[in-house]
C-alpha positions as CSV (number, residue, x, y, z in Angstrom):
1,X,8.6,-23.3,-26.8
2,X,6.8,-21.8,-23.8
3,X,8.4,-19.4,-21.7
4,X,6.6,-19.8,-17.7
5,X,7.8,-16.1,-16.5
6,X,7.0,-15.3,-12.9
7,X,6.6,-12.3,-10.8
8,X,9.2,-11.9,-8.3
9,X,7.6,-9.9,-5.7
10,X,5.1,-12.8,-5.6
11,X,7.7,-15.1,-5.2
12,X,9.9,-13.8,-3.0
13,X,9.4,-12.5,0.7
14,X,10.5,-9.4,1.3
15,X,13.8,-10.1,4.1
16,X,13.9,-8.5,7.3
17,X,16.0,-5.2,6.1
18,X,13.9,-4.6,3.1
19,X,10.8,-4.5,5.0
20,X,12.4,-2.1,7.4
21,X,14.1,0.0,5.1
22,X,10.5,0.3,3.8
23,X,8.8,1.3,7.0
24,X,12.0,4.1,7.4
25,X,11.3,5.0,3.5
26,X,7.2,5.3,4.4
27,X,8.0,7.3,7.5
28,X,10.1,10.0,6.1
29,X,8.0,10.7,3.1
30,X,4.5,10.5,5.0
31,X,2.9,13.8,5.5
32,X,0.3,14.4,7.7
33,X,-2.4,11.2,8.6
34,X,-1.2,7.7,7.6
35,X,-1.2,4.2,9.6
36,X,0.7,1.8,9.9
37,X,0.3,-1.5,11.8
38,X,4.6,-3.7,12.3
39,X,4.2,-7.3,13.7
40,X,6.8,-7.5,15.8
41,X,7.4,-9.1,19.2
42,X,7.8,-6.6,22.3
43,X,11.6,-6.5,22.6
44,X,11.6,-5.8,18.8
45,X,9.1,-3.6,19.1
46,X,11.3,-1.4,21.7
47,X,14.7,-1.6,19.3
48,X,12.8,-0.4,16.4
49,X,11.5,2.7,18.5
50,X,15.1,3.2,19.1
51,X,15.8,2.6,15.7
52,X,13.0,4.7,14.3
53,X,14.2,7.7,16.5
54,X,17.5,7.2,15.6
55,X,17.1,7.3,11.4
56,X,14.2,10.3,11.9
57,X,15.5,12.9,13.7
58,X,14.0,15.7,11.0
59,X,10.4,13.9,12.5
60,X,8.8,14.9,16.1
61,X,8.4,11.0,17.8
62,X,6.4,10.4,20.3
63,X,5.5,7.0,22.5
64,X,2.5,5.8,23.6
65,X,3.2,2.4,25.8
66,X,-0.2,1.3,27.1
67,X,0.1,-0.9,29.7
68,X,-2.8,-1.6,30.8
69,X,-6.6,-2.3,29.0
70,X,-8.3,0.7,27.8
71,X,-12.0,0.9,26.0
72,X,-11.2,4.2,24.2
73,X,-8.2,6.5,23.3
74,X,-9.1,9.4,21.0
75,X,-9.3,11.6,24.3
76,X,-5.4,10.6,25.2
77,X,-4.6,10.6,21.3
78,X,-6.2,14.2,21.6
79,X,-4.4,15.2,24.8
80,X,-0.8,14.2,23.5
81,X,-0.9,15.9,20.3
82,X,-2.8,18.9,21.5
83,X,0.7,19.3,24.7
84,X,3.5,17.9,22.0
85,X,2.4,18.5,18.4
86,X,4.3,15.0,16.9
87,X,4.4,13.8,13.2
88,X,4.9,10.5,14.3
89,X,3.2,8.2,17.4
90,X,4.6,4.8,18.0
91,X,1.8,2.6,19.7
92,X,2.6,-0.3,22.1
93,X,0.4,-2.1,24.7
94,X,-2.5,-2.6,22.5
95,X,-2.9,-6.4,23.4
96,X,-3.9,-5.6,26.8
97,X,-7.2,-4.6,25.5
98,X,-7.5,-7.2,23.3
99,X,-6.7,-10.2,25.7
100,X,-9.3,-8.4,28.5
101,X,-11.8,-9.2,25.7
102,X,-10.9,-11.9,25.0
103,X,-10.5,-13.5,28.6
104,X,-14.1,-11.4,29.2
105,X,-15.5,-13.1,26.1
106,X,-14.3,-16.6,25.6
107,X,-13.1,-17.1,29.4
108,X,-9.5,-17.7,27.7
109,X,-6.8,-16.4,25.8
110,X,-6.7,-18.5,23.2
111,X,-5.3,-15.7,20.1
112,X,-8.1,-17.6,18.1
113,X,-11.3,-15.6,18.0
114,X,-10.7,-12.4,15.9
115,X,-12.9,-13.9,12.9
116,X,-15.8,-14.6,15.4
117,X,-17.5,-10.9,13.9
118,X,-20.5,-11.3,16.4
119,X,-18.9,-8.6,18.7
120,X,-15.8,-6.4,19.2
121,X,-13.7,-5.0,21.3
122,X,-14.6,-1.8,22.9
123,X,-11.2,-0.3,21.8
124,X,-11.6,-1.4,18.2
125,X,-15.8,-0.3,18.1
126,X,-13.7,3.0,19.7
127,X,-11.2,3.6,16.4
128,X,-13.8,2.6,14.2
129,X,-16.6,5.2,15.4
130,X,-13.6,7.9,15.7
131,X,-12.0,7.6,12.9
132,X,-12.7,10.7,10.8
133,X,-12.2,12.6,13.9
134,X,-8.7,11.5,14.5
135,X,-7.7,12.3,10.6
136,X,-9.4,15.6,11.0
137,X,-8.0,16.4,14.5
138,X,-4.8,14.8,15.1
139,X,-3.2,15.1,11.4
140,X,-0.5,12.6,12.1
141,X,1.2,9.0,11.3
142,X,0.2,6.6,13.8
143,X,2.6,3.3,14.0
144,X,0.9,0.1,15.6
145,X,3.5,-1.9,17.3
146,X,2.4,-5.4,18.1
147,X,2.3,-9.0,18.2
148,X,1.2,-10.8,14.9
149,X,-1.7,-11.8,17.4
150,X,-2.5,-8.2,17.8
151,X,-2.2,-6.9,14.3
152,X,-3.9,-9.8,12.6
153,X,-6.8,-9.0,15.2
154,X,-7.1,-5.3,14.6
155,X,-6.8,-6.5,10.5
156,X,-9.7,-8.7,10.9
157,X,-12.1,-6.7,14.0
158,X,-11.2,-3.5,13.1
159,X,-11.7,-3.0,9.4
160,X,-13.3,0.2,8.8
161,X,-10.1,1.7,10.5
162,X,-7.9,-0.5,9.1
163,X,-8.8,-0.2,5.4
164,X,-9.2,3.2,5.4
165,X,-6.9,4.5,2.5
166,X,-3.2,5.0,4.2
167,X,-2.6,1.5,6.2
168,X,0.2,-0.4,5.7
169,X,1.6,-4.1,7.0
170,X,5.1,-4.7,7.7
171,X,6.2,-7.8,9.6
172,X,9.4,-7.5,11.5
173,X,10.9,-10.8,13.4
174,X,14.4,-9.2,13.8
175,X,15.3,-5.6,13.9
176,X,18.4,-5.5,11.0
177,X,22.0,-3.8,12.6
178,X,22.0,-1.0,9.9
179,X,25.0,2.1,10.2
């Protein structure tokens, strides 16, 4: 008789609260540099901030909502931490650079290009050239909040930064009601 066994974290998707619970979990143990990178849809996105505030309040939060493209961000990373000294930065807006690419590019939004490796986006040739110097200088856990667009672009153009040593993926379609 053969016994098939299985592994049940293969099997099984993690549900919604698990994976929160496991972003909460990773945030209050985290010390000093870590990312993280939660697909999430924007008005998820702004009831896990909420949410994240809420369960941490032994952890300084800060908010960067970008609104707008940027080509680099380790001078407004710098200038945050250096006027509010924060264990935690929750990221938002990070497809705006993206799709200006993009659109620049490909002359279209299409969410279909980030394995074309022939170029990348200013932002993400940013993090990757400064990414020692952010570990060094700005000690902190950074939390990328995006669409799975977004995150599965940074995961594929950016990889030095994403790779290096402390990233994490959680993916987050509801927010769970938890007391």
């Amino acid at each position: 008789m053969n016994l098939e066994l299985s592994d049940w974290d293969q099997d099984v998707p993690a549900e919604e609260y698990e994976e929160y619970e496991n972003l909460i979990t990773a945030l209050k143990r985290k010390e000093g540099f870590g990312l993280f990178f939660v697909q999430c849809l924007n008005r998820e996105a702004e009831q896990l901030i909420n949410k994240i505030s809420h369960f941490l309040p032994d952890k300084n939060i800060q908010v960067l909502r970008l609104t707008e493209p940027i080509d680099t961000l380790y001078d407004q990373l710098l200038n945050i931490y250096t006027n509010k000294r924060f264990d935690i930065l929750l990221i938002t807006g990070l497809e705006y650079s993206l799709y200006k690419y993009e659109k620049q590019q490909f002359g279209e939004i299409t969410e279909t290009h980030y394995s074309d490796l022939s170029n990348v986006p200013p932002i993400l040739d940013h993090l990757n050239q400064k990414r020692e110097l952010i570990r060094d200088k700005i000690p902190v856990i950074f939390v990328f909040l995006g669409h799975p667009f977004v995150i599965d672009y940074f995961i594929h153009r950016s990889q030095d930064f994403f790779d290096w040593k402390s990233s994490s993926v959680l993916k987050l379609t509801t927010i769970p009601e938890l007391v």
